[in-house]
C-alpha positions as CSV (number, residue, x, y, z in Angstrom):
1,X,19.2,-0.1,168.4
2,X,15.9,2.0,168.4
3,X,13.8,2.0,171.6
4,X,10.9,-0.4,171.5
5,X,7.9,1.8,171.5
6,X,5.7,-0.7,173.5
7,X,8.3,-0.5,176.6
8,X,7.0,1.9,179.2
9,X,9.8,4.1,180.1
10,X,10.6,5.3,183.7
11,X,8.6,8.9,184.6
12,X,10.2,12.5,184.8
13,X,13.6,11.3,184.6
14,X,15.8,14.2,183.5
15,X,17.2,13.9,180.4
16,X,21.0,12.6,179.9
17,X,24.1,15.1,179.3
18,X,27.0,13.9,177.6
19,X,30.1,13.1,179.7
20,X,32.4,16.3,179.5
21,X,35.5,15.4,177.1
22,X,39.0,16.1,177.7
23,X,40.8,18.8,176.0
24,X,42.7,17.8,173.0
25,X,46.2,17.1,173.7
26,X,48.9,18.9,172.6
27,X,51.4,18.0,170.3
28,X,55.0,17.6,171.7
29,X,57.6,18.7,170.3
30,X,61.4,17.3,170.4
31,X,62.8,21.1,169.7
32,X,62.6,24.5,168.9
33,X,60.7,25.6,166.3
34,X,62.2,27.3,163.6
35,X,61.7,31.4,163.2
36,X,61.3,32.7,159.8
37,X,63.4,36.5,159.2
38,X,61.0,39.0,159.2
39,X,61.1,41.3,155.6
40,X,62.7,43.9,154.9
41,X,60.2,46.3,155.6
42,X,59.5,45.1,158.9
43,X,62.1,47.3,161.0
44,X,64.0,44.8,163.4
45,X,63.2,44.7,167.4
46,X,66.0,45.6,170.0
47,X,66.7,45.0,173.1
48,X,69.2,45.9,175.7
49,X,72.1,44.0,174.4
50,X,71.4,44.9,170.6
51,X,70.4,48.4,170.7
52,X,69.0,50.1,167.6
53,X,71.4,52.9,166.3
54,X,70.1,55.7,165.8
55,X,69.7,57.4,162.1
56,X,72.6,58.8,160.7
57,X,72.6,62.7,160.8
58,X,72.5,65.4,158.1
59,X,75.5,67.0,157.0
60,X,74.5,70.1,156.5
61,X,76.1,72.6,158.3
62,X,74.8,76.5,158.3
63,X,78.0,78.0,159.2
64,X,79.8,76.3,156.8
65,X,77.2,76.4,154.0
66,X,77.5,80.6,154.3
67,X,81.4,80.7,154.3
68,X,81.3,78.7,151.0
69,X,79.0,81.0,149.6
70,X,80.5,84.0,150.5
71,X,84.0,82.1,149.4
72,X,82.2,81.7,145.5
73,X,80.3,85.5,146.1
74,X,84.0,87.0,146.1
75,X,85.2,84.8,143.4
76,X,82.7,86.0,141.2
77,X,83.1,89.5,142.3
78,X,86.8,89.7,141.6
79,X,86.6,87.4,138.4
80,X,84.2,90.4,137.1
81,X,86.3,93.2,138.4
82,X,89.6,91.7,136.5
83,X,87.4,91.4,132.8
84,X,86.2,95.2,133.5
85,X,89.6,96.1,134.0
86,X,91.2,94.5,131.5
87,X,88.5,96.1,128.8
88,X,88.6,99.8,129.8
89,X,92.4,99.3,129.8
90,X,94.3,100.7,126.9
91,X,95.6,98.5,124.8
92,X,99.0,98.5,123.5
93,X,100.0,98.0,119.8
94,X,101.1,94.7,119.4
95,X,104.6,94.6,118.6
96,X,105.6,92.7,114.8
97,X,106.1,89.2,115.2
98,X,108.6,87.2,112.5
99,X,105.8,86.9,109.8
100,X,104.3,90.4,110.1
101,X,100.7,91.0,109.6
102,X,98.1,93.6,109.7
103,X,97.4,94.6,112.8
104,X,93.5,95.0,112.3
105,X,93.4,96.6,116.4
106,X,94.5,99.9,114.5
107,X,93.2,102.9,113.3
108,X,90.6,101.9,110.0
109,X,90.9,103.9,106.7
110,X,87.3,105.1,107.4
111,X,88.0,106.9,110.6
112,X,90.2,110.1,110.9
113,X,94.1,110.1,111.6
114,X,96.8,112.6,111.6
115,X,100.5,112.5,110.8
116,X,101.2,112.7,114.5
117,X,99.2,109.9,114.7
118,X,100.6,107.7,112.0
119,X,104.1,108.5,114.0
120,X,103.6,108.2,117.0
121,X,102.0,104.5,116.0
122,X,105.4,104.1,114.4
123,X,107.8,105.1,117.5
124,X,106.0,102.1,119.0
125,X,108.4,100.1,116.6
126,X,111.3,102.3,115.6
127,X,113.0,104.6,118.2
128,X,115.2,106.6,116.0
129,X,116.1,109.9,117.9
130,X,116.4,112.2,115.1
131,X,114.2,113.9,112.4
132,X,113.9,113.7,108.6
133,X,116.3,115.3,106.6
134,X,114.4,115.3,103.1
135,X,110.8,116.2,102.2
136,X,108.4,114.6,100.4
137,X,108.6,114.8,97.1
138,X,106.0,112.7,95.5
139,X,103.0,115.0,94.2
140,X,99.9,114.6,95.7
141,X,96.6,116.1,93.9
142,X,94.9,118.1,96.5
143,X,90.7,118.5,96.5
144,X,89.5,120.1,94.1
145,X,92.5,120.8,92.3
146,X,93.2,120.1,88.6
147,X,97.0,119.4,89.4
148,X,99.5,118.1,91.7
149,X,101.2,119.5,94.8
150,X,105.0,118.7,96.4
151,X,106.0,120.3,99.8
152,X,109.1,120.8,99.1
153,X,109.1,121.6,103.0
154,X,110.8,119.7,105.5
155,X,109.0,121.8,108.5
156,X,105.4,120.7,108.4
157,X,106.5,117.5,108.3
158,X,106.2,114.7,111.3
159,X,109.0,111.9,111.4
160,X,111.1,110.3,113.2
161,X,114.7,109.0,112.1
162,X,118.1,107.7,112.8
163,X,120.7,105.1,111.8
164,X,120.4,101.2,112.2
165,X,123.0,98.6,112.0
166,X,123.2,96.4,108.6
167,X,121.7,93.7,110.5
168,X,118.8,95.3,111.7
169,X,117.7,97.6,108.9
170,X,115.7,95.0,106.7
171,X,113.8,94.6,109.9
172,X,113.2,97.5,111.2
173,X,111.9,98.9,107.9
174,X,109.4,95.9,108.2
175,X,108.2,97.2,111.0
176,X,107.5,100.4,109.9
177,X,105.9,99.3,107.0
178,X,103.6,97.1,109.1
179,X,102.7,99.8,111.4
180,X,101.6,102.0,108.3
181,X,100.0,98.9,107.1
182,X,98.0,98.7,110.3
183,X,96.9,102.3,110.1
184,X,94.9,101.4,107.1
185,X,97.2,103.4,104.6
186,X,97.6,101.9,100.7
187,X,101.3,101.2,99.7
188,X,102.8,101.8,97.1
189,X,106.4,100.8,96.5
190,X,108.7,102.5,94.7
191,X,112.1,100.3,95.4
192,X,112.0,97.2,97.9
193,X,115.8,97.4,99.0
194,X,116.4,94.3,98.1
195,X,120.2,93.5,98.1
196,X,122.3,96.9,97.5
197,X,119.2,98.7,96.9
198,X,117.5,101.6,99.0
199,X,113.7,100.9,99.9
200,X,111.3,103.8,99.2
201,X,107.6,103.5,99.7
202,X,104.6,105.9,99.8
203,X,101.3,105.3,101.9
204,X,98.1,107.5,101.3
205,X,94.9,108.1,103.3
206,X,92.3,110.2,102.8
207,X,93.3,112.3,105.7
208,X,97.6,111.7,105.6
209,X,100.7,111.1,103.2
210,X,103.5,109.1,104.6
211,X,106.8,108.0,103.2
212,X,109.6,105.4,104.7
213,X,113.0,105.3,103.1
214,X,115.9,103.2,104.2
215,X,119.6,104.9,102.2
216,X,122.2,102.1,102.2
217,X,125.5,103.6,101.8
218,X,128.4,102.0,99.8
219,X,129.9,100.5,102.7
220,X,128.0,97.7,103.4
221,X,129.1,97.7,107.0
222,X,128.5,101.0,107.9
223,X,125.0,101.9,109.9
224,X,122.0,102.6,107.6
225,X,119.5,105.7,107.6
226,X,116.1,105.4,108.2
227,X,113.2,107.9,107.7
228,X,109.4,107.4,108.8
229,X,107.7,111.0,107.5
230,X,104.0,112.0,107.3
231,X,102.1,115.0,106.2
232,X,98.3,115.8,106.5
233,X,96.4,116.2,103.7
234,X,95.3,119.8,105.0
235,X,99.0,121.0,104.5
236,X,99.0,119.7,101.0
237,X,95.3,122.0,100.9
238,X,97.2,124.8,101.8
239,X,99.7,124.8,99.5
240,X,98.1,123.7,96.8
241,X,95.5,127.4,97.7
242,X,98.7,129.2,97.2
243,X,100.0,127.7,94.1
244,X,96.4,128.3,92.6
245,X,97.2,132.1,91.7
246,X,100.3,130.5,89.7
247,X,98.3,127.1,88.6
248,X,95.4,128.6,86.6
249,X,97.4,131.2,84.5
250,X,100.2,128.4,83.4
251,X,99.3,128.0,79.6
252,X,100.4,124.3,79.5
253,X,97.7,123.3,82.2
254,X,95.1,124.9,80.2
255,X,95.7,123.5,76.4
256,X,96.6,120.3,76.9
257,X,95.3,117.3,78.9
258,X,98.9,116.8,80.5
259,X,98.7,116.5,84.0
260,X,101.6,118.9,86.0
261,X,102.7,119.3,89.4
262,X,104.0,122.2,91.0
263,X,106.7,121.9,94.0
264,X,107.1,124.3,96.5
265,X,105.6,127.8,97.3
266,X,106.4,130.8,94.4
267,X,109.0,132.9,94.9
268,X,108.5,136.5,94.4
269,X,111.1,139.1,94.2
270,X,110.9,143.0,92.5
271,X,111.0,143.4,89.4
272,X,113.3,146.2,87.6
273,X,110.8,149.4,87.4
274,X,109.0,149.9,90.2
275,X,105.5,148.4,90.5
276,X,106.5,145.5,88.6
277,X,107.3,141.9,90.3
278,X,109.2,138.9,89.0
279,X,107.6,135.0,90.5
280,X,108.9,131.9,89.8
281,X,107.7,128.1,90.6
282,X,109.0,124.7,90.0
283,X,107.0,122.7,87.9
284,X,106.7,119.3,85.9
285,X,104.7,116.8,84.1
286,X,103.3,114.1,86.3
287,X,102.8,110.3,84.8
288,X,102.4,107.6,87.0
289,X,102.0,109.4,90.1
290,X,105.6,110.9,89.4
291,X,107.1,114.1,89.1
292,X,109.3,113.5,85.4
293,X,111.6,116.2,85.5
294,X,113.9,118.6,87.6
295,X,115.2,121.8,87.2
296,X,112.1,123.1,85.6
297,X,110.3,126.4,86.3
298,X,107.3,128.2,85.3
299,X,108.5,132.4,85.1
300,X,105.6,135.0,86.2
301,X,105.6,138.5,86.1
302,X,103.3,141.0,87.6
303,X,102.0,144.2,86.3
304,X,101.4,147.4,88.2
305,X,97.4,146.7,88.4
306,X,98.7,143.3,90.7
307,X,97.8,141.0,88.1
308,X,100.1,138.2,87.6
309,X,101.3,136.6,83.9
310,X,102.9,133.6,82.8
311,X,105.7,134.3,81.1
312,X,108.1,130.8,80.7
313,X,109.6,127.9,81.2
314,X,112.7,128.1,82.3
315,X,115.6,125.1,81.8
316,X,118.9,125.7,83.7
317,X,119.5,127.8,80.5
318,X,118.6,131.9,80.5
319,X,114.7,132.5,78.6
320,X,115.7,133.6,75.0
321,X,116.2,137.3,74.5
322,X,113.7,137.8,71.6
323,X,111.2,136.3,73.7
324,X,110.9,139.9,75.9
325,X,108.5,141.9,73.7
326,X,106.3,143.9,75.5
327,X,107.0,146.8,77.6
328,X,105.8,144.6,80.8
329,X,108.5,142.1,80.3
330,X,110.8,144.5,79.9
331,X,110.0,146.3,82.7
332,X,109.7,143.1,84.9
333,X,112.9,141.9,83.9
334,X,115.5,144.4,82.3
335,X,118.7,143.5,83.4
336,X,118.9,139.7,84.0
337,X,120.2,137.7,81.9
338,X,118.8,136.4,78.6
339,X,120.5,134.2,75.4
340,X,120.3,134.8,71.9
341,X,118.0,132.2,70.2
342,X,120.6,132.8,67.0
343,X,124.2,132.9,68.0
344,X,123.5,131.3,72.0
345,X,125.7,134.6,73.2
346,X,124.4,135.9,76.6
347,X,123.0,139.1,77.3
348,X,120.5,141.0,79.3
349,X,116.8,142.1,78.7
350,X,116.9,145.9,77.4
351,X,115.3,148.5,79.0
352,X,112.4,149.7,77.9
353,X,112.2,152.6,75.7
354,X,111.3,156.3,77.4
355,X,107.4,156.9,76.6
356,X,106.9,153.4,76.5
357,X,106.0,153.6,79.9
């Protein structure tokens, strides 16, 4: 209720606290309250009994970090040392497998090669002990020459030879062949030895001749020959320079547009009055790379003012008698033999007559 106004209230009586109030109570609890897991990220608190471990340590190791490196350091090292080697190291030929094939590691037609060369690549297959036995006979037309040259020779030439069992010949040929092939020379073959046949083939370079043969005797049991011979071109130069005084005075060469080849060097010998010189040469027509016939030579004589003549051809018959006109030819060949174009009797080349001289 509100105090009544009218009612005279007690003086200077102090003025009325409030009782103090009791502290709220507690609330009791029957048990233990229930802790939540703290996250993740919160590390967790040790104590005595549960220790923290400590962080794992790194595993790298110094020592052990500079022997592996000096372990790959060598590796390399050596690794380069073996590829060096192996390229400044000659390199064998290969040798001819079943299915031969050019060996391309060879000597290229552009670059230069020898016939020592050309052989000695062709020892690497064939070991025959022994040498050639017959020259090369297929003509070759020399620089600037307007005919063909044979060296009839067998000294300038390089080979290598010997005799193979039946077995092993058609093999052994193959190899040679394929080490001529790998040279970079162009074959040409003349007879494959198939069956009972011989082989015969011919490789040319700019800079070398070679030819391989295989003879196969009538026995077919008994050994084989084989020849692997070269020539350089130079020596084909140099005989063809001394067949050149012969060459450009034969009449044939001049007035027709035959091609000939001449084998050989001349031969000279005296002729029958002093001053006077007989020379010789072999000679042929040339078709397909071929000399076409044997037995044939071209018959020089020389005057005393050492200028040669052609006089000839010459079969394995004697020259016709009539055929020794002039006081040269007598001179040059009076007393040698000579047939009579009428009656084929034999006779010799008169003398000249005195004052004729």
């Amino acid at each position: 209720m509100y105090p009544d106004p009218n009612q005279q209230q007690p003086p200077n009586q102090p003025p009325q606290q409030a009782p103090p109030q009791a502290p709220p109570s507690q609330p009791q609890y029957s048990q233990q309250p229930v802790i939540s897991p703290l996250p993740d990220s919160v590390p967790p608190l040790g104590d005595y009994t549960h220790p923290i471990p400590d962080k794992p340590k790194s595993g790298y190791h110094p020592k052990r970090f500079m022997i592996a490196l000096g372990v790959f350091v060598g590796l390399c090292i050596i690794g380069v040392g073996v590829m060096l080697a192996y390229a400044l190291m000659p390199q064998p030929h290969a040798k001819p497998k079943t299915g031969i094939s050019k060996d391309t590691s060879k000597t290229s037609s552009d670059s230069t090669l020898t016939a020592a060369t050309a052989v000695k690549h062709v020892k690497e297959y064939f070991k025959g002990a022994e040498v050639a036995k017959s020259p090369i006979m297929r003509p070759i037309k020399a620089p600037n020459a307007n005919y063909y040259t044979v060296v009839s020779d067998v000294a300038p030439l390089v080979s290598v030879a010997g005799e193979v069992t039946p077995d092993k010949a058609s093999a052994q040929i193959d190899s040679i062949v394929h080490s001529l092939d790998g040279d970079g020379f162009t074959k040409t073959v003349v007879t494959d030895g198939s069956a009972a046949t011989n082989y015969q083939g011919y490789f040319v370079r700019k800079d070398a001749f070679c030819e391989a043969d295989l003879v196969k005797p009538k026995d077919a049991k008994a050994n084989q020959w084989i020849e692997a011979k070269c020539l350089d071109m130079s020596t084909y130069s140099t005989y063809a320079n001394e067949q050149a005084g012969f060459a450009n005075i034969y009449t044939p060469l001049s007035a027709t547009s035959v091609l000939y080849g001449f084998v050989g060097k001349a031969t000279i010998t005296d002729g029958s009055v002093a001053g006077y010189k007989r020379g010789k040469i072999q000679v042929s027509t040339v078709i397909n790379d071929q000399m076409t016939t044997d037995g044939k030579f071209a018959i020089y004589y020389q005057t005393p003012d050492g200028i040669w003549h052609y006089f000839a051809d010459q079969d394995n018959v004697a020259i016709e008698c009539e055929k020794y006109i002039t006081k040269d030819q007598q001179s040059a060949y009076s007393g040698t033999s000579c047939r009579s174009l009428k009656t084929g009797a034999v006779s010799t080349v008169p003398t000249p007559k005195k004052g004729s001289y």
